[in-house]
Each structure stands twice: as C-alpha cells, then as structure tokens.
VOPAGU-2260 file (C-alpha; in pm, 1 decimal, decimal comma):
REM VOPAGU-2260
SITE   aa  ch    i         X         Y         Z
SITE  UNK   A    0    -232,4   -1817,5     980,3
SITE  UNK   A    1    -121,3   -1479,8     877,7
SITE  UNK   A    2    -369,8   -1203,6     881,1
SITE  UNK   A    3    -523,5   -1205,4     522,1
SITE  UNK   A    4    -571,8   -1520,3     557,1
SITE  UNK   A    5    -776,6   -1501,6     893,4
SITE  UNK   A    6   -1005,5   -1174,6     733,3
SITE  UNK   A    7   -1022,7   -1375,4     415,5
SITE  UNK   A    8   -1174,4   -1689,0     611,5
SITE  UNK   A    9   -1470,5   -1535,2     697,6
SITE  UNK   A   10   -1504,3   -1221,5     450,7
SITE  UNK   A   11   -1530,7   -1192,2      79,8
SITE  UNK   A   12   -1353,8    -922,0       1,1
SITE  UNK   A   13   -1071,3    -728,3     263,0
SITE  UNK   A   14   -1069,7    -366,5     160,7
SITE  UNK   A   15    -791,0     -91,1     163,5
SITE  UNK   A   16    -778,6     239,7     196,5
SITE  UNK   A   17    -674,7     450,1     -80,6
SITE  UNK   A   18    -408,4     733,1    -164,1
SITE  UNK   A   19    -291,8     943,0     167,2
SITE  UNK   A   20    -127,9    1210,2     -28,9
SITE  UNK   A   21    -445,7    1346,0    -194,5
SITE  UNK   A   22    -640,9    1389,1     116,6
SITE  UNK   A   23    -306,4    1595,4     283,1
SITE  UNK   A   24    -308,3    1786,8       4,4
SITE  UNK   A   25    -735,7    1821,3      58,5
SITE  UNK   A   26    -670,9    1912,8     424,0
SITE  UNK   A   27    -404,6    2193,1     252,9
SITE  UNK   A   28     -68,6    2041,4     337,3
SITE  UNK   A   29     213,3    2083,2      71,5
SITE  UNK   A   30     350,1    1754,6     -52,1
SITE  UNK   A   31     581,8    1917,2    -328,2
SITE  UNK   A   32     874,3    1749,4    -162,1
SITE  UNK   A   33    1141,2    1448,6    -133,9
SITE  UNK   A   34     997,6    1342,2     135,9
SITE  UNK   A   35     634,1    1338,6      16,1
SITE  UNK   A   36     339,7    1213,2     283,4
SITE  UNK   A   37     680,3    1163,7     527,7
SITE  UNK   A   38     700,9    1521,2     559,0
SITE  UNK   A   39     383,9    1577,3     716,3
SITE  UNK   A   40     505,4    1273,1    1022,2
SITE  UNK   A   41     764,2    1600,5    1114,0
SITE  UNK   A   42     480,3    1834,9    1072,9
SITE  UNK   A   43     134,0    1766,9    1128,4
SITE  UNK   A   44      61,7    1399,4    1206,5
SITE  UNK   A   45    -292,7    1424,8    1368,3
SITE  UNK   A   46    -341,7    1489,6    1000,2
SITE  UNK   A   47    -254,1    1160,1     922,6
SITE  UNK   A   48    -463,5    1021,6    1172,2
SITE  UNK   A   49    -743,6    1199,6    1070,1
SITE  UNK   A   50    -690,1    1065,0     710,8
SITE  UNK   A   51    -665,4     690,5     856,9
SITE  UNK   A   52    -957,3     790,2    1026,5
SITE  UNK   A   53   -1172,2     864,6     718,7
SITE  UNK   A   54   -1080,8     593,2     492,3
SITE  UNK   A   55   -1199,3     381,1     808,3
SITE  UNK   A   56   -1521,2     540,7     831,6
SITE  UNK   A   57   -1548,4     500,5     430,0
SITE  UNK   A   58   -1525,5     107,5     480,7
SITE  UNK   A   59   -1131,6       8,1     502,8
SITE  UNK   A   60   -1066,0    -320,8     664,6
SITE  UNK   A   61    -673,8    -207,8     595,4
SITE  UNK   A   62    -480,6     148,1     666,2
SITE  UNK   A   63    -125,9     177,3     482,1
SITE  UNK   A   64     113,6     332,0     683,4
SITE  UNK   A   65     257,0     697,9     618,8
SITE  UNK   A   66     597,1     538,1     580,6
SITE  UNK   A   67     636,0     498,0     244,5
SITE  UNK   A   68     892,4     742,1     171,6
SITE  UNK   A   69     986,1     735,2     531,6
SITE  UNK   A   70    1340,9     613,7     567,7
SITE  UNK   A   71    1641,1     688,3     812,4
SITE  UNK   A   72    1855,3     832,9     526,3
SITE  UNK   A   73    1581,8    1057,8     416,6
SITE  UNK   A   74    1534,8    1210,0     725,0
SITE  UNK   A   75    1925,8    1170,8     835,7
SITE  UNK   A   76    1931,5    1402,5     469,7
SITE  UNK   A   77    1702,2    1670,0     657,7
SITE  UNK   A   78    1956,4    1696,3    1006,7
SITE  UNK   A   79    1767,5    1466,3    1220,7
SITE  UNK   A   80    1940,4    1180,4    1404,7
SITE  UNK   A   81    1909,3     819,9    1384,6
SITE  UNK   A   82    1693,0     807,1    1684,9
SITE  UNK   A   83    1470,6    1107,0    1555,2
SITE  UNK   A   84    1434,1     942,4    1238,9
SITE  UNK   A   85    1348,6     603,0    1357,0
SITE  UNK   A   86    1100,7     761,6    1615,8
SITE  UNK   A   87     892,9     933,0    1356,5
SITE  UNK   A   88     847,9     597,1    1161,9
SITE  UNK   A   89     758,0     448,0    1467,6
SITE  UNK   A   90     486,2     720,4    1461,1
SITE  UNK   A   91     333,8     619,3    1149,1
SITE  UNK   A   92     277,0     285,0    1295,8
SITE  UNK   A   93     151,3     421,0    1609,9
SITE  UNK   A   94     -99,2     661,0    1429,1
SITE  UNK   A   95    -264,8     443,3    1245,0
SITE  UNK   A   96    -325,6     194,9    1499,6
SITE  UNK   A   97    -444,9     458,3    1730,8
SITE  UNK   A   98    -701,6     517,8    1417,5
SITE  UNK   A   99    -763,2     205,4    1435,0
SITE  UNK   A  100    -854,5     104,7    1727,1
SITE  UNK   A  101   -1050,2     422,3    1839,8
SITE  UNK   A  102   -1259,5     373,7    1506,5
SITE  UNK   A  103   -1324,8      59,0    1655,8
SITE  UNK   A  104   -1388,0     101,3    1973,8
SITE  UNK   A  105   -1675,1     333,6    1866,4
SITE  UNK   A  106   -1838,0     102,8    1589,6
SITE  UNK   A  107   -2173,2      97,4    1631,1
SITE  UNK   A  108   -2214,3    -222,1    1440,9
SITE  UNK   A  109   -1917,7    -451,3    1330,3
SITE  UNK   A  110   -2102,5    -743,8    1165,0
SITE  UNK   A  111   -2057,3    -698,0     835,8
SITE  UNK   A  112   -1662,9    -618,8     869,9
SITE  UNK   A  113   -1346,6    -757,2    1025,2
SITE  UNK   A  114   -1138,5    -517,1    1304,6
SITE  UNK   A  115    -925,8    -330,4    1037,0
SITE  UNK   A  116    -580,4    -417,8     991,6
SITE  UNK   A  117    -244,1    -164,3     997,3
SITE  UNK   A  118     -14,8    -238,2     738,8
SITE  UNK   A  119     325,4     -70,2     769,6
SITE  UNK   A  120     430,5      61,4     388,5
SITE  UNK   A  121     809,2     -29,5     286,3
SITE  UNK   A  122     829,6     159,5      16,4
SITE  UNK   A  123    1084,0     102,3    -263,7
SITE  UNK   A  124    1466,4     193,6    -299,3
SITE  UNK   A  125    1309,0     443,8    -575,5
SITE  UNK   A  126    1097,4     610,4    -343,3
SITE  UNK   A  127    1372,7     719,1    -126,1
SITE  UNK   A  128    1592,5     856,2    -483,4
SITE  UNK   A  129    1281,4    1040,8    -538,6
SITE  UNK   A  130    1377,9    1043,7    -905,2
SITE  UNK   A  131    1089,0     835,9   -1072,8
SITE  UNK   A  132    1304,7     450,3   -1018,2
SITE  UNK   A  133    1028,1     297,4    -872,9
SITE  UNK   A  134     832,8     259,3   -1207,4
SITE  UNK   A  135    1181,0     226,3   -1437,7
SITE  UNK   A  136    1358,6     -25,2   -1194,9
SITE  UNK   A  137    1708,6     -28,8   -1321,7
SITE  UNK   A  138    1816,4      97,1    -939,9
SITE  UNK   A  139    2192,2     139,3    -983,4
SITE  UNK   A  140    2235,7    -123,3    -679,1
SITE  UNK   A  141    2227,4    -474,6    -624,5
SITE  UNK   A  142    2006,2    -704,5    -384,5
SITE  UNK   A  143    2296,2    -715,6     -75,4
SITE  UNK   A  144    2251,6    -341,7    -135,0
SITE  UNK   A  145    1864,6    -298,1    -156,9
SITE  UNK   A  146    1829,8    -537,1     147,6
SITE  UNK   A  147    2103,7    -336,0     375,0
SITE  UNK   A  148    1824,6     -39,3     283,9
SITE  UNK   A  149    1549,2    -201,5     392,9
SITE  UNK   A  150    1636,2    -380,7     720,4
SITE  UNK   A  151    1647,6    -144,7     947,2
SITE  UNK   A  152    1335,3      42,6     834,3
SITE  UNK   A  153    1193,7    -321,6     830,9
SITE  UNK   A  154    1313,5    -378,6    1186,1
SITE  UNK   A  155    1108,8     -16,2    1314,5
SITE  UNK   A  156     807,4    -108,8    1179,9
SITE  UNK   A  157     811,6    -470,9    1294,8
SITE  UNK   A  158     906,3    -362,7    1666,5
SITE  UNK   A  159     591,5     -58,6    1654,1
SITE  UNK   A  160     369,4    -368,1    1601,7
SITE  UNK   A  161     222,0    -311,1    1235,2
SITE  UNK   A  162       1,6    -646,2    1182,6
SITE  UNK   A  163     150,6    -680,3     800,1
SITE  UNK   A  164     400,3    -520,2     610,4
SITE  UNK   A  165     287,2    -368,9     274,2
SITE  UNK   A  166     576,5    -398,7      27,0
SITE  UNK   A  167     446,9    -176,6    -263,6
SITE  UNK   A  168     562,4     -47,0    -589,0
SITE  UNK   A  169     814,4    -257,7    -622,7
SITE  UNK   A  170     943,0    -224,9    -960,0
SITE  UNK   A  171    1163,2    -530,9   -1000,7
SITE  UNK   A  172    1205,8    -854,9    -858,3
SITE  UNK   A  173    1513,7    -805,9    -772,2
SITE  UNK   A  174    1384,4    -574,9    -487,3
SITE  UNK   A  175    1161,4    -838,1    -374,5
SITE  UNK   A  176    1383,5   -1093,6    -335,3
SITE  UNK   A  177    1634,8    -836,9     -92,4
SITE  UNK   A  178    1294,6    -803,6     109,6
SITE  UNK   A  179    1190,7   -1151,7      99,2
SITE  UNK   A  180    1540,0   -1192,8     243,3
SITE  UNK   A  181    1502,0    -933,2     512,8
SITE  UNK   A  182    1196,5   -1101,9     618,1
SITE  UNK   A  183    1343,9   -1418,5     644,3
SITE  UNK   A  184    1493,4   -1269,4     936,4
SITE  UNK   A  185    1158,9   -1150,4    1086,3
SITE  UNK   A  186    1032,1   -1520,1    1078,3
SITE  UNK   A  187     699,7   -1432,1    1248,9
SITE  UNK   A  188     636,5   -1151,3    1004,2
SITE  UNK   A  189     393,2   -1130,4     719,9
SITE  UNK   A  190     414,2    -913,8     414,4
SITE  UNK   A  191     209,9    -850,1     105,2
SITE  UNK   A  192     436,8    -752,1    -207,8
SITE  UNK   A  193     228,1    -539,1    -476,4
SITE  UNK   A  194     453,3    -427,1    -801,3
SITE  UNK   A  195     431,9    -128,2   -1052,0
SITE  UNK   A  196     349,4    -232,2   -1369,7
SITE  UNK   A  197     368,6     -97,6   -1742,1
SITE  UNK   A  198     136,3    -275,9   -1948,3
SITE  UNK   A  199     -99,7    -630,9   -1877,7
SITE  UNK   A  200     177,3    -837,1   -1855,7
SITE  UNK   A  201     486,7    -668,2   -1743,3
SITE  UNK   A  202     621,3    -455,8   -1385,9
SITE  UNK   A  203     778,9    -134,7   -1441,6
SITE  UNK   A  204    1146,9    -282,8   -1501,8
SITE  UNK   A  205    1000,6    -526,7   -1799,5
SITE  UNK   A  206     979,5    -879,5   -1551,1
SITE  UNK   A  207     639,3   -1062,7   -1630,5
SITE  UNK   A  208     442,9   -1039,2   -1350,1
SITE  UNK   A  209     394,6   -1385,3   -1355,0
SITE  UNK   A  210     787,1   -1465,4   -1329,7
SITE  UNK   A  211     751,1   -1274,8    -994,7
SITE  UNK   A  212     480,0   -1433,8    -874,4
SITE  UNK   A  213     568,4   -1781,2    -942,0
SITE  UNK   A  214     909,5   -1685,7    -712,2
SITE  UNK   A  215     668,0   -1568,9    -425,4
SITE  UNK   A  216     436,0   -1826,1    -435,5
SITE  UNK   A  217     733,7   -2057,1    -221,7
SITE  UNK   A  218     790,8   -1791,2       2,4
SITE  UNK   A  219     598,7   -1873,7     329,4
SITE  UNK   A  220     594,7   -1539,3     473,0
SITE  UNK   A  221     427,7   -1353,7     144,9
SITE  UNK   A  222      55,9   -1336,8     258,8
SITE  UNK   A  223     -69,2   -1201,2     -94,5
SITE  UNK   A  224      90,2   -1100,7    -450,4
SITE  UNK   A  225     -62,2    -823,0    -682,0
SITE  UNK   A  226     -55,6    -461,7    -833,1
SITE  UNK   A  227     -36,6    -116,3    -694,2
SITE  UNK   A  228      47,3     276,9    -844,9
SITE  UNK   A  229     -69,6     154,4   -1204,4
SITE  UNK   A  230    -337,7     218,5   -1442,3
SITE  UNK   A  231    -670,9      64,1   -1421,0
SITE  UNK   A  232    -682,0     -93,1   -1745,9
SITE  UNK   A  233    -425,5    -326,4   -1694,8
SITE  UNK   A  234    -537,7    -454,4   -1384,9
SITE  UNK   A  235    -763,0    -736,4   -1497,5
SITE  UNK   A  236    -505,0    -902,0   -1719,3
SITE  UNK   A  237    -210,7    -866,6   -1456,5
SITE  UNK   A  238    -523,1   -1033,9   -1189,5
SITE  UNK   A  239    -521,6   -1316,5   -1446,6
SITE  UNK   A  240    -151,3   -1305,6   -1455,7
SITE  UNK   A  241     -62,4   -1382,9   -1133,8
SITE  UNK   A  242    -321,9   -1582,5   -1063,9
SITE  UNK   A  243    -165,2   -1826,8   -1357,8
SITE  UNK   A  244     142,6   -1850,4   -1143,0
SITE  UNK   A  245      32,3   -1882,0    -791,4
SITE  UNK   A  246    -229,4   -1987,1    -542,2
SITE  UNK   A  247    -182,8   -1701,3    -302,3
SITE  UNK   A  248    -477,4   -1389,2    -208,3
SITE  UNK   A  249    -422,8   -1117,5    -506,8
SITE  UNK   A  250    -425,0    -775,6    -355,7
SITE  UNK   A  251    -444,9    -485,6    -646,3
SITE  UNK   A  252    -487,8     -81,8    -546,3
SITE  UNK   A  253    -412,8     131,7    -879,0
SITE  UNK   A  254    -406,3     474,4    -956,3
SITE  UNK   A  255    -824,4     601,6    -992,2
SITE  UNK   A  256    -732,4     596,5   -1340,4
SITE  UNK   A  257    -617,5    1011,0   -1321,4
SITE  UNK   A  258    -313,2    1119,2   -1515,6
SITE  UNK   A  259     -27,8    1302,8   -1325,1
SITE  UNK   A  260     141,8    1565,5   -1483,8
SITE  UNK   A  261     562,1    1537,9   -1369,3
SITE  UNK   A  262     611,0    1892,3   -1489,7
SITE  UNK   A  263     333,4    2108,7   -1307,4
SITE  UNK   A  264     326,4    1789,3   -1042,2
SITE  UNK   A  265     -86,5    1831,9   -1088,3
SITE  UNK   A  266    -320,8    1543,7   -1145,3
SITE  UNK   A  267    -551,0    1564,7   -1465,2
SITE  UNK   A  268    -957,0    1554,2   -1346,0
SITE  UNK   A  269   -1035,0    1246,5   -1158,2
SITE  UNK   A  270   -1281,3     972,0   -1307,8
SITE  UNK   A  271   -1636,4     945,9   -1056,2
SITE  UNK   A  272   -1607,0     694,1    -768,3
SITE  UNK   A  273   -1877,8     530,3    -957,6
SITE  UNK   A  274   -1641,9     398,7   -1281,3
SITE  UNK   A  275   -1350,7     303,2    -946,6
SITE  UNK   A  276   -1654,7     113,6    -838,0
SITE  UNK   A  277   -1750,7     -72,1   -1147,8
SITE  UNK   A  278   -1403,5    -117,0   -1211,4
SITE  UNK   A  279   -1283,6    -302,1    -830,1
SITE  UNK   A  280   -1591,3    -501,5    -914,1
SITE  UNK   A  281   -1482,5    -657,0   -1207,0
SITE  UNK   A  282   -1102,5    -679,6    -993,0
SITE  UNK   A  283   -1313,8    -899,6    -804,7
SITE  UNK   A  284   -1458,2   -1114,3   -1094,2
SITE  UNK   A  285   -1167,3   -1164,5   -1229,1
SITE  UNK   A  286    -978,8   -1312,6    -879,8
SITE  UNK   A  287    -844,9   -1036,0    -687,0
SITE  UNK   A  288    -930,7   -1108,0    -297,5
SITE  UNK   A  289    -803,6    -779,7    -150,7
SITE  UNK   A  290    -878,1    -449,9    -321,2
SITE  UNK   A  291    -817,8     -44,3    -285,7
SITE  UNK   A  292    -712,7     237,4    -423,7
SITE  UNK   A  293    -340,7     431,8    -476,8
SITE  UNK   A  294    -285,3     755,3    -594,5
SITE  UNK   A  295    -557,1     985,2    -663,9
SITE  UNK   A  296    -817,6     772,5    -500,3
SITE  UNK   A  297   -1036,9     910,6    -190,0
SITE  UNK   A  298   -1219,4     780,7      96,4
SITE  UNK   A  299   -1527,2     834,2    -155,2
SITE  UNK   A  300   -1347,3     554,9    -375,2
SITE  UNK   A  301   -1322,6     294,3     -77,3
SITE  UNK   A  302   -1700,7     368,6      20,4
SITE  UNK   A  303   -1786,2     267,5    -321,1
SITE  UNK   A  304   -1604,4     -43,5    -264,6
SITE  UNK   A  305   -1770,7    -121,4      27,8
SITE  UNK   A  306   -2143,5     -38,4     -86,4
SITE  UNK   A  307   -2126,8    -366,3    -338,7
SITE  UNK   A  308   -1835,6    -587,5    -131,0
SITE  UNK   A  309   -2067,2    -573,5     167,4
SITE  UNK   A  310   -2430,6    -674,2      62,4
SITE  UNK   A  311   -2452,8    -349,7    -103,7
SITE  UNK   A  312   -2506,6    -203,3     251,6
SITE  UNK   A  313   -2347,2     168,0     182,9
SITE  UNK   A  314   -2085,1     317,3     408,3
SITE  UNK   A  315   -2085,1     629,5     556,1
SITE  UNK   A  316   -1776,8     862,6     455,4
C-alpha cells in the first residue's frame, strides 16, 4: 500500500502545502533567478525549513520538496561539482523531514490528522530550461532523453528517503512516460504525477488530460493523477476529466487564482483565502481526494483547507 493510499484509508481529505516561493520571497529572499526556490538550498535553507514548518502548523498532511528546479546540471551551470550538487538536493529532502518530524514530535493533539508526509518534487525538463516549456511542452528532446534527465535526480531523492515523489507540472505525456520509466527502476517507489493544463480539458502541450490519465491508471507505481500550476477555474472539469479515465486518488494544487506578470515577474493582487477555500471545497465535491495550493498560495490558504476538511476544527497558522 503506497502512502496515499494508507492516509486516504482512514482520512477524508490528505492536504498539501502550498507555493514555497511566495513565502521566501515573504521572509525577503530574492527568487529572480534560474534557479528559483533552488537557490535559496545554497543560501539560506533554515528558511526552507521554516516555510515547511508553517504550512505544517497551517494543517499540511504533505510538504513538497525545495527540489523542483533543483537539478545536477543547474547547479553543475553555477561551478559546483557533482557531489555538491547532489548533496544540496539531498538537503531538500532532509529539511523537510526534519520539519516534519519535529512538528510532530511536538503535536499537542494528532487525532484529527495523519503524521505528514515528504514528497520529493521532480520537477519538469522545462523547469530546468527556465524558459516557460513546462506549460508549452514541445521540449526539443525525446523520452530516452527526458528520462537520462531525470534518473539521477530521481535516484538522490529516493536514497534521502522522501516517502513519495511529486512529479508536477508536467506538461506532456511524453515526460511522464520517461518518469514512469525511471520509476520502473525504483520498484519500491511511489509517485504522484500532477500536469499543467490550458483549459478544462487539455495539459499545457494540447494532450487531453484524460488520454494521460487513462495511460497512468496501469501503472502500479502512480499513487494519484491530477492538476498543479493552473488556474482555478478549470480545475473542476479537469477533476471530472480524469476521474472519467481512471480509478486512482486525484490530487489537484493550482495557482490561488493570481495572475503573474512575465515582464515585471510580479503577481497581480491575490484572491482572500476564503474564495481558495470555497473553491478546494467544491475540488472535493467534485472527486479530488488530495488537495493544496501552487503558486501564489500561503500557509493562510492550507489553514482554510483544513478548517472545513477537518470537522471544521480551524488550524492555527
């Protein structure tokens, strides 16, 4: 039984945390970079715990890993080594489990939640291009390619001993299937795989979402199938979507429902965590079993979550 699956068993609703970006830029680090949320694993990562760390106190039964845009080249592309690259996403792993389990360890009452999990991000090929790929697809590679990119990052985050691996943004199948294949590799391995998408119907690259999900649903080792980094209105149809094609937990965490600027790299004003709230609560309605937030969300987001999926017992942030 993967790990979804256990939480699920006994809980209605597993909740993520939300965007890791916005709160480093809250705490005043500068994320105007290639390397994004990576960055600050070189610079400050007690920040990054810290983060964890509130989105756990907010009501998270899941931390994401500050590894999405961490990747060997990337860092190789800075002047650190192999080794030095491959230690700091180690760190990730290791931060958020530390998070984790001291958030834990000082619960004062765990009844209505399950021990969190730490799921280790493997971001997509577009990520690492930095160029915007990740919601065009159209990478310039094929899957022998995008898997030799993922394995070894795969490999590091397996070995630090992340309980899932969250495969996000993903804006094509193709990419899936080269990380499907990876995992096949990893046979004692779970993943979630969450896709960009355009519209209701459609990932970034133009796939229906339902194609993609009818491909996962055989895959043994894909613990849930869903939506991340997209727009709240199209979240109930692409629930319904994938839903049509397979039988495994839907995970969704979109954007808060902000608009982000590419030129002056700002985000427009933020809707209340009261309309994210309404909003995950319909997710819910409409199928989805694991829910959070992506870019632009806050720890004030996830405690909204949490005030309805628990009993309506509010969380502290």
């Amino acid at each position: 039984m993967n790990p979804i699956e256990q939480i699920l068993n006994e809980f209605p609703v597993l909740i993520v945390d939300g965007a890791m970006a916005t709160e480093l830029e809250n705490y005043g680090c500068n994320l105007n970079d290639s390397l994004w949320s990576a960055k600050i694993l070189m610079e400050n990562p007690e920040l990054i715990k810290k983060v964890h760390v509130d989105y756990f106190q907010a009501g998270a039964d899941c931390a994401i890993t500050a590894s999405y845009q961490a990747t060997i080249e990337g860092y190789q592309e800075r002047g650190l080594t192999e080794s030095q690259a491959i230690a700091l996403i180690t760190k990730s792993v290791e931060l958020a489990t530390q998070a984790r389990d001291e958030f834990w360890g000082a619960a004062a009452d765990r009844s209505d939640r399950p021990k969190p999990l730490v799921a280790a991000s493997v971001g997509p090929y577009g990520a690492f291009l930095s160029d915007g790929s990740e919601y065009r697809g159209g990478y310039a590679i094929g899957e022998e390619q995008l898997a030799a990119f993922h394995r070894e990052r795969i490999r590091v985050l397996v070995e630090a001993g992340a309980d899932i691996l969250a495969c996000e943004t993903l804006p094509c199948l193709a990419e899936a299937k080269a990380i499907v294949s990876v995992l096949e590799e990893f046979p004692q391995v779970s993943a979630w795989f969450t896709f960009s998408a355009k519209d209701e119907f459609h990932i970034s690259d133009g796939e229906r979402i339902a194609d993609c999900a009818k491909w996962l649903e055989q895959k043994s080792q894909v613990a849930a199938i869903g939506i991340n980094c997209t727009a709240p209105q199209f979240i109930g149809s692409l629930i319904q979507e994938v839903k049509s094609a397979s039988s495994k937990p839907v995970i969704v965490y979109p954007n808060s429902g902000a608009t982000y600027d590419p030129v002056s790299k700002t985000w427009s004003e933020e809707p209340s965590a009261g309309a994210f709230s309404a909003n995950s609560k319909a997710w819910h309605e409409a199928g989805a079993d694991i829910i959070g937030g992506c870019c632009s969300t806050t720890p004030a987001d996830i405690a909204a979550i949490a005030s309805w999926a628990r009993q309506g017992k509010p969380s502290e942030v």
